[in-house]
N, C-alpha and C positions, 0 to 999 in steps of 0.2 A: 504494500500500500504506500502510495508516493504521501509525505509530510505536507500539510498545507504550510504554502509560505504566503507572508503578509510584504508587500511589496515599499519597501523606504520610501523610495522618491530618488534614492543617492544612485547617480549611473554612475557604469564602470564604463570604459572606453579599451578597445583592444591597440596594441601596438600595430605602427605602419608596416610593419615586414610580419606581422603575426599572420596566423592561418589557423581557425578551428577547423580539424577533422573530423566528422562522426561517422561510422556507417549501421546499418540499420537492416534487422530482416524483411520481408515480404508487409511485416506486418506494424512495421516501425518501433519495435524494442531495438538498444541500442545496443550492437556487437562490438564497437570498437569507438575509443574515445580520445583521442591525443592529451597532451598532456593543459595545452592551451585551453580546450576545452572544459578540462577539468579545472584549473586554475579559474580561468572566467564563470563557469557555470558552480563555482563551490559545493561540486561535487565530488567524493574519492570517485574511483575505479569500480569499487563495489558497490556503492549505489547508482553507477549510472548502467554500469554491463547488464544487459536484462528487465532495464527500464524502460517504457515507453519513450519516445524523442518528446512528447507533449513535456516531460518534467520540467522545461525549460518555458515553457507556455506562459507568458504574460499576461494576463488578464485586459489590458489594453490593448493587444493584440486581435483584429476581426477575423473570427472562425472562418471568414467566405475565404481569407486568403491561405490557409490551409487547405482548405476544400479545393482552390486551384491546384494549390500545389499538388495535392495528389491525384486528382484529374489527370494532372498534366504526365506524374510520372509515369503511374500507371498506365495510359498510354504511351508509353516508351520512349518519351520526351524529355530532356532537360529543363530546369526554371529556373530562374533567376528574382531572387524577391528580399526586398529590406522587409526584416524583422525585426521585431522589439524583444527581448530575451528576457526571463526572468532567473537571477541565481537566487540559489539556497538558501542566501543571508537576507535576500527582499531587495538585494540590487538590481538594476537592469543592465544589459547594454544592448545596442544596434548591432545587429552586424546585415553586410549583405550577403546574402546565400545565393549558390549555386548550387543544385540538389539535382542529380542524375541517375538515372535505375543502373544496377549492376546484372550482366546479364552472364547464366553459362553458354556455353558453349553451344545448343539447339536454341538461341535465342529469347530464353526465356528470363522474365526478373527475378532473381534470387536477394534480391534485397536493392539498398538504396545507399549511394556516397555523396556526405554534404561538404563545401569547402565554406566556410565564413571569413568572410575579411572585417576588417574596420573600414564604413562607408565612409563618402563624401559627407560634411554637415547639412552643404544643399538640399542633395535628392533628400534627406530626412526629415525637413523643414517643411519641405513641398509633400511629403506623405502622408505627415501627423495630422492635419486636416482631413485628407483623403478618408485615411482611417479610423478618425474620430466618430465623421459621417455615418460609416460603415458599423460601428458600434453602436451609434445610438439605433438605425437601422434592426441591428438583432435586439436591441435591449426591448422595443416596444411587442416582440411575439411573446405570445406562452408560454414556447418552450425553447431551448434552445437550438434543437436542427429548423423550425419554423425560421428562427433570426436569422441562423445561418443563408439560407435558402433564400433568405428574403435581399440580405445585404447582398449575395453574390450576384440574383440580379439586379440593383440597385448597380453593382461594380460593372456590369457587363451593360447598362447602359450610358453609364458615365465614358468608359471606355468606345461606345460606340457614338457617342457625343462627341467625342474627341476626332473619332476617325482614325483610332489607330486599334490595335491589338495588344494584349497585356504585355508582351515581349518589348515589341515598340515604345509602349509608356514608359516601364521599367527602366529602359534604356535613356528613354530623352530628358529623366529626370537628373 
């Protein structure tokens, strides 16, 4: 059973040359964890091997951008998306991810490898509104897959507002 954490307010910020590594099975518990990872997420080794990847899950963080995300994997695709992270101690930090399916050899996913960087300030300035939108969006359903559902089309006409694709957006930010 993953600990409830209460979130500070205080963010951590990753180093210019750092790299979070996670990878992950079919079903997103988490197989391997670098050592950045561990340091940034104030988690050991043993609480994260075996854990789902959500332990990291922000509460400010909108479900519908999960829900891409694994759309996206699961059909055999790579994403690219700024997170908001939550460690152990009720820190946050940003990072941007890049999250790709891992495939054997008959082309099938046997899991998933994420890389996180320390983002630009910009793109995450221009996102926290995005996603604040996004949040209040889920907060007004029932339940929570209702919110979810509701924000991600919420996100898919913003995005077609725009005239571009979540790749595209991602990118121009």
């Amino acid at each position: 059973m993953m600990k409830t954490v209460t979130p500070t307010g205080v963010e951590r910020t990753l180093g210019e040359e750092e790299l979070i590594v996670s990878k992950t099975d079919v079903k997103g518990r988490i197989t391997y964890a670098n050592d950045v990872f561990m340091r940034m997420a104030k988690y050991s080794a043993d609480e994260l091997i075996g854990a789902p990847h959500s332990i990291v899950r922000h509460p400010d963080m909108p479900r519908c951008v999960f829900k891409l995300l694994w759309d996206t994997i699961e059909a055999k695709q790579e994403i690219f998306a700024y997170v908001l992270n939550l460690a152990g101690d009720g820190c946050h930090y940003w990072v941007y991810a890049h999250v790709t399916p891992t495939f054997d050899n008959q082309g099938n996913i046997i899991g998933y490898h994420s890389n996180r960087r320390k983002p630009d300030r910009g793109p995450i300035e221009k996102v926290k509104p995005i996603y604040d939108l996004l949040l209040k969006e889920e907060a007004k359903h029932a339940n929570a897959k209702e919110g979810m559902n509701a924000s991600f089309n919420m996100m898919v006409d913003f995005l077609k507002q725009q005239g571009v694709g979540y790749d595209q957006f991602v990118l121009s930010l």
